[in-house]
Structures are given as structure tokens and as C-alpha cells.
C-alpha positions as CSV (number, residue, x, y, z in Angstrom):
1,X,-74.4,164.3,88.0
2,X,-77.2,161.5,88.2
3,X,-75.8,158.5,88.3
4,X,-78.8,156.4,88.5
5,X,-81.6,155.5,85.8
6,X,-84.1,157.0,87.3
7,X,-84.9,159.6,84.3
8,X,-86.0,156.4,82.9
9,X,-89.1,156.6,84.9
10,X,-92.2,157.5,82.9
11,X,-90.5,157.3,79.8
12,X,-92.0,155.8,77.0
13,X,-90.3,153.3,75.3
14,X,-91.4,151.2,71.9
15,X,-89.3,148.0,71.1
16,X,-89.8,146.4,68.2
17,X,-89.4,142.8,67.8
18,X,-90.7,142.5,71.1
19,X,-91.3,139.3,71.5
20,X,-87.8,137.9,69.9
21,X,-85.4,136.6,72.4
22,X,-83.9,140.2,73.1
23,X,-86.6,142.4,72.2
24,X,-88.1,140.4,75.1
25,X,-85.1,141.2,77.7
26,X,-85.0,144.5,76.5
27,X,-88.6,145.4,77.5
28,X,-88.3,143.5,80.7
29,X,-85.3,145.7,81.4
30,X,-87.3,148.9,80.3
31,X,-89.9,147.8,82.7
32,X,-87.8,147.6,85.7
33,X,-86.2,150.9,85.1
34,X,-89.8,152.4,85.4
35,X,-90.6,153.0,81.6
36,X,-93.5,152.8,80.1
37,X,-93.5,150.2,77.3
38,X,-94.9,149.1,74.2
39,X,-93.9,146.3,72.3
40,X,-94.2,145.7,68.4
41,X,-95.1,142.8,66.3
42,X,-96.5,141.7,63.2
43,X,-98.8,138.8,64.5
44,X,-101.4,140.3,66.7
45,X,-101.7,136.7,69.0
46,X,-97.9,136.5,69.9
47,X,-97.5,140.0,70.4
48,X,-100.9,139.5,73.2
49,X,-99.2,136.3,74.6
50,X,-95.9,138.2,74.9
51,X,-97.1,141.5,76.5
52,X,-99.6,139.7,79.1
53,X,-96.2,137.5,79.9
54,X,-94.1,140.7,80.5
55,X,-96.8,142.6,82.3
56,X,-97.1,139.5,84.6
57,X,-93.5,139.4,85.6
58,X,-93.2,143.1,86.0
59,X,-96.2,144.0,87.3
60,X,-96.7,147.0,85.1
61,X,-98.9,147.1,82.5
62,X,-97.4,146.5,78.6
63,X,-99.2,147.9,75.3
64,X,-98.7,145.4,72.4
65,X,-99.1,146.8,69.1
66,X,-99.3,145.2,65.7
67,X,-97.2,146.4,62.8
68,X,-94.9,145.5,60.2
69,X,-91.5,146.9,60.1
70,X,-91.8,147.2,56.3
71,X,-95.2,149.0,56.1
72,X,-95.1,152.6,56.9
73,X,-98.9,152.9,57.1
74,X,-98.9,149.9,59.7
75,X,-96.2,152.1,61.6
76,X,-98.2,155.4,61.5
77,X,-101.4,153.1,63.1
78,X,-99.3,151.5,65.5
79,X,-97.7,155.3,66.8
80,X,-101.2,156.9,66.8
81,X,-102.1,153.8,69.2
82,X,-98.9,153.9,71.5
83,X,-99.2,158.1,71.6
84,X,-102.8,157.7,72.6
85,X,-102.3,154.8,75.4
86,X,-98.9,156.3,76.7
87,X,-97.8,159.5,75.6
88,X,-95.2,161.2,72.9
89,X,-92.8,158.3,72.6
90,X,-88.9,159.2,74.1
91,X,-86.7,155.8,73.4
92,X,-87.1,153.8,70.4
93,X,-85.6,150.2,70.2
94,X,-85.0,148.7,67.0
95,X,-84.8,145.1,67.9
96,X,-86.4,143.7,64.7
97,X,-84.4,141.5,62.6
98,X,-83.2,137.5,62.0
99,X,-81.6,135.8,59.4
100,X,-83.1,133.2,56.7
101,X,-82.5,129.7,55.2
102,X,-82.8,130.8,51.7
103,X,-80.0,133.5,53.0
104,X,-77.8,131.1,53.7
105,X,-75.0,129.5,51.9
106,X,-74.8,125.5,53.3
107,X,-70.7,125.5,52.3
108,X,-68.7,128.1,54.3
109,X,-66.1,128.1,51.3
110,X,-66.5,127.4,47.9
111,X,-63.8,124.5,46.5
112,X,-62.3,122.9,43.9
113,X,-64.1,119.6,45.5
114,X,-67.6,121.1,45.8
115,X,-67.7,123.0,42.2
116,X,-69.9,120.1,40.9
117,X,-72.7,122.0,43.3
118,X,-72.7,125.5,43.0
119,X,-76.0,125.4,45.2
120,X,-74.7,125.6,48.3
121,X,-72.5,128.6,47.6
122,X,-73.0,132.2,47.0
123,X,-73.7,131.3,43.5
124,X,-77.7,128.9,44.9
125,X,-78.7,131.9,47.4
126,X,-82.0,132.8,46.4
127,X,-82.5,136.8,45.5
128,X,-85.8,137.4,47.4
129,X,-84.8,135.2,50.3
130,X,-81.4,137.7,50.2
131,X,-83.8,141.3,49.8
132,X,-85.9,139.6,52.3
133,X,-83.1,139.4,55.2
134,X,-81.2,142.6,54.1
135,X,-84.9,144.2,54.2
136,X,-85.8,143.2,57.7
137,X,-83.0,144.3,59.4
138,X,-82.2,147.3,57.3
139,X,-85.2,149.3,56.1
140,X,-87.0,147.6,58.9
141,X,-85.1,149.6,61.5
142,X,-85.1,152.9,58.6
143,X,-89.3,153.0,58.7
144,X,-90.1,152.6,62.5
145,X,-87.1,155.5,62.9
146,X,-88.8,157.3,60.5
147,X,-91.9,156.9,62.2
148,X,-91.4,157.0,65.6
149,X,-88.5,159.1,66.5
150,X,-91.1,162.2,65.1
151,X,-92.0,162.6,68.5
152,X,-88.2,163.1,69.8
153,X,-87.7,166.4,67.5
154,X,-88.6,168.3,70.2
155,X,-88.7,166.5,73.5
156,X,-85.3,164.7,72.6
157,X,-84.7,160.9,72.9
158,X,-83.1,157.9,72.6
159,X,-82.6,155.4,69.8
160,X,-80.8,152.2,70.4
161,X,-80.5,150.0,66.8
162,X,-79.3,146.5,67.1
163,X,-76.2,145.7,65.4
164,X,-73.9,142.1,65.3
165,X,-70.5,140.9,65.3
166,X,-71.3,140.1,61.6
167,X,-70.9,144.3,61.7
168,X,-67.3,144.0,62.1
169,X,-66.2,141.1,60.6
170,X,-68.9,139.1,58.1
171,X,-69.3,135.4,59.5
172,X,-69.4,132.5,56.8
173,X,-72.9,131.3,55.2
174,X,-75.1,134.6,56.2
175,X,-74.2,137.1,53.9
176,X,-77.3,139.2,53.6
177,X,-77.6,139.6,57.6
178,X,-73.9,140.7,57.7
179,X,-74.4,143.2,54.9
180,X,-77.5,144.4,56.6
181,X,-76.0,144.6,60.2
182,X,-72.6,146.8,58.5
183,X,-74.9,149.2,56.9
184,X,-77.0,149.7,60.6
185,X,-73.5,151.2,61.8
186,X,-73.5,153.7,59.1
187,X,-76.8,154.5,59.9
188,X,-76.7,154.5,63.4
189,X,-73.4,157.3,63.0
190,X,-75.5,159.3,60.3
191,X,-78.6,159.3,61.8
192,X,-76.6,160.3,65.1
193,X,-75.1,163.7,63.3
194,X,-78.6,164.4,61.4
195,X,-80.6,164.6,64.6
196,X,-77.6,165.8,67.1
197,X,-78.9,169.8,66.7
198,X,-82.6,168.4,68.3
199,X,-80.7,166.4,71.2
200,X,-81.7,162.9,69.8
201,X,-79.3,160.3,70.1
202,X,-78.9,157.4,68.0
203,X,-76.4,154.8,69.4
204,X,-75.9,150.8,68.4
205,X,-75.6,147.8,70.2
206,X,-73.9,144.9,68.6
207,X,-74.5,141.9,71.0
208,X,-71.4,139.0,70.4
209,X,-72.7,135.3,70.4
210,X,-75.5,134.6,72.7
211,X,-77.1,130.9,73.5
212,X,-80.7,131.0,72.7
213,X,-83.6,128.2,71.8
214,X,-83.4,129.6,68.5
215,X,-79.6,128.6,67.9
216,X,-78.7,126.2,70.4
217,X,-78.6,123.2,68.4
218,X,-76.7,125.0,65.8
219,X,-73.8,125.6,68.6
220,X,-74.4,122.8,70.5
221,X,-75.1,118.8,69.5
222,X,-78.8,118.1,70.8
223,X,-77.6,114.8,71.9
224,X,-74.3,115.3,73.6
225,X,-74.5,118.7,74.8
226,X,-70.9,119.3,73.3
227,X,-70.1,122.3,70.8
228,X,-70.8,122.0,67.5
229,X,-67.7,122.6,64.9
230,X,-68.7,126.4,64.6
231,X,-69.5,126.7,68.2
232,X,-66.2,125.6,68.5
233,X,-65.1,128.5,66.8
234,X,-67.1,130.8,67.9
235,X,-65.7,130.0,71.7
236,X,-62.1,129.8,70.8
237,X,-62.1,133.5,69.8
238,X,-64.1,134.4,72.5
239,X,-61.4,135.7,75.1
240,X,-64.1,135.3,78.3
241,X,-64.5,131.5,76.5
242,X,-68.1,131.3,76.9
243,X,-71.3,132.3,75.0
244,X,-72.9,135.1,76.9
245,X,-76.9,135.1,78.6
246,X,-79.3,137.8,76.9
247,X,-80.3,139.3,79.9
248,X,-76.2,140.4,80.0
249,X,-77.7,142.9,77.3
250,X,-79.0,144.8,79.8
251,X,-76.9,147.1,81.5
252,X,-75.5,149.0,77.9
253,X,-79.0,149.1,77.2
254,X,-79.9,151.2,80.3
255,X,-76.4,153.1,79.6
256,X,-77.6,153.8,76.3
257,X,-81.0,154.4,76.8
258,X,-80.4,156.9,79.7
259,X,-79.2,160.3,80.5
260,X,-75.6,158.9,82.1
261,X,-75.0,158.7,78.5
262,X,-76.4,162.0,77.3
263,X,-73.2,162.9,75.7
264,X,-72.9,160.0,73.7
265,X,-74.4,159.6,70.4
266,X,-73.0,157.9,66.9
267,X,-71.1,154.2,68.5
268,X,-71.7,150.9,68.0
269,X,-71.2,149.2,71.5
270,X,-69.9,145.7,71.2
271,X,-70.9,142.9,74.2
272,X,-69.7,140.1,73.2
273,X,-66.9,139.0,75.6
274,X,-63.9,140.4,73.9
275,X,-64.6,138.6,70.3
276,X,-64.5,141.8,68.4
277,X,-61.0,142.5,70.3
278,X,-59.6,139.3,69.3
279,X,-57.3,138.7,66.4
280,X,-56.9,134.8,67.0
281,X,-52.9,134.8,68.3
């Protein structure tokens, strides 16, 4: 058996969210296994700034293509563009997704003291803000699926979706992101039995709790450097007892994406330093 990546190389590979925090490591990490890669984003001058940047660190050329997760049409445009620059598409990365302020609850618990302000429960959550979150990370990895995975039917593939710890066990204040991120691992297991026949796999990743610009200050005070209440908690059921890097992403992406795991198809894989194995005691 091959136990190397290399039937990674020439592959082509779409990520979208491509130029988030981890759409961003996964195409770097695409890129050094040899695949060919296009990334996908709805503003046309990020997604430019974000593939030149890639492309200059790998040295390999990266397509950027605009499109909206939630507009089929956009989708079809964007898969005509990558089919025509690269080739019938093989992996498919749906790293689309983020959570909201008017999806978030300010009070993790609703009181007898804070009654007086039901605005900063469940009760103040705004509906569209709610569709809005559930949306993005739900239907927004049904459509490019729907889109782009047309090409694996007879070729085979690969498609990786991007789930969270909020999959296993909902974390206070975000409850449209943790509904969304459950319902990706039912998907992710029935997609994996309705395309099993054409030898596409459909597989899950649900990263544990990473340090990134976009939520440093909410896990660690900007002044003092020190944890934060809920980064706090988030470390004390973490068994390793740090937050972990993105590029530690990596290596079940390759797994995933590649033919060591060709036998695999329908789990959610969990890195996140034991927090998922955790029960507190």
C-alpha cells in the first residue's frame, strides 16, 4: 500500500472560504502536497490578495474564484471557471462558515437576576441574524456539494466538510452555529452512504479550539495576555491544556483528503486535544 500523499499530486482541489484562517492553511497544505488549487470567496479583491499570497509562498500558481456559497448560479460560474483553468475537480473543501453577533446570546444562562432583560438571552436573538449563521454553514456547504462534487460521479473524490466541537456538545451563547455544525455530521454520514456506490467519500473534520486573530481577545485579555473566563474553560477541559495552531489541521486533512484513507467515508474526525474525550473528572 502507498503510504505517501503523493496521489495528491495533480489533483484538483476547491476550498471554499479560502481566505478564512483555515481555508487559508488548508490550501497552503493542498499546495505542498502537489494539488492543484482554487480558492473560493465572495469578494473578488480579498480572494486576489489571498491567492497571489498563497501562490507566493508556495510557488505554484492558485486560481481564485468569486462565488457565494448561497447562490447556486454563482457556484455553476465559479465550476465552469475552475474546470476550464484546472481540470474536472477531485477534492472539495467546505471551509465556509463563522458565527454572528446577532447569533449570539450576551448571557450564557438565563436567571432569576437577569429576567428584567430578556435581550441577552435566547429570547433577544434576532431571527435573520439566526437563518443567517445556520445558512452559511449549512446550506452553504449543501450548494457548493451540489455543485462541485458533479465532477466526482465518475472520477471519484474527496469531500472534507468542516465541523466543530459545538457538533458534540453545543457551547453557551452561539446557538445557531452549533445547530448548524450538528446537522454537517448528519450530512457528512448521509452524503457518505448516497455517493459510496460512485467511490466518493464524504468525511468531516471538527477542529477543537484554535487561537486565531479573529478570537484571540475573546480567549485572551488584550492587556494582560492572561485567559479570559471562558478561555479558562475552554483550557481546563482541554486534556493536552493548550489551544491548538491551525496549521495542526493539517495532517487529517491530507489523511482525509488522500487515498491512505480510501476506505474511509461517513466520520467526523475530532482535533482538538482530547476536549471531545473529556467529561471534566
Amino acid at each position: 500500500m502507498n503510504v505517501s500523499f503523493d496521489d495528491l499530486k495533480g489533483k484538483v482541489c476547491v476550498v471554499t472560504g479560502g481566505c478564512g484562517v483555515f481555508g487559508n492553511i488548508f490550501a497552503q497544505t493542498m499546495l505542498k502536497a502537489g494539488a492543484k488549487v482554487a480558492i473560493m470567496d465572495y469578494k473578488q479583491g480579498r480572494c486576489d490578495e489571498c491567492a497571489q499570497g498563497l501562490a507566493k509562498k508556495s510557488g505554484s500558481p492558485v486560481l481564485c474564484v468569486v462565488a457565494n456559497v448561497l447562490n447556486k448560479e454563482s457556484l455553476v460560474k465559479a465550476k465552469e471557471e475552475v474546470n476550464a483553468e484546472l481540470g474536472k475537480i477531485d477534492i472539495l473543501i467546505n471551509g465556509a462558515g463563522g458565527n454572528a453577533p446577532t447569533a449570539t446570546t450576551a448571557n450564557e444562562f438565563i436567571t432569576e437576576e437577569n429576567l428584567g432583560d430578556l435581550s441577552k438571552s435566547f429570547f433577544g436573538l434576532d431571527l435573520e441574524g439566526f437563518r443567517s449563521v445556520f445558512d452559511l454553514n449549512f446550506l452553504g456547504t449543501v450548494l457548493p456539494t451540489m455543485v462541485f462534487a458533479e465532477d466526482m460521479l465518475i472520477r471519484g473524490g474527496s469531500i472534507i466538510n468542516i465541523s466543530s466541537m459545538n457538533s458534540y456538545r453545543p457551547l453557551t451563547k452561539i446557538p445557531a452555529y452549533s445547530a448548524a455544525k450538528a446537522s454537517i455530521n448528519n450530512l457528512t454520514q448521509w452524503l457518505a452512504v448516497h455517493f459510496a456506490k460512485v467511490n466518493v467519500r464524504v468525511n468531516a473534520i471538527a477542529p477543537g479550539f484554535f487561537l486565531t486573530n479573529q478570537n484571540r481577545f475573546l480567549l485572551t485579555d488584550e492587556k494582560t495576555g492572561e485567559l479570559t473566563p471562558r478561555g479558562n474553560k475552554i483550557i481546563s477541559n482541554t486534556p493536552m491544556g493548550r489551544f491548538g495552531e491551525p496549521e495542526e489541521v493539517s495532517g487529517a486533512l491530507l489523511y482525509l483528503a488522500s487515498d491512505i484513507s480510501k476506505f474511509v467515508t461517513g466520520i467526523v474526525l475530532p482535533v482538538d486535544g482530547g476536549f471531545s474525550a473529556y467529561s471534566g473528572v
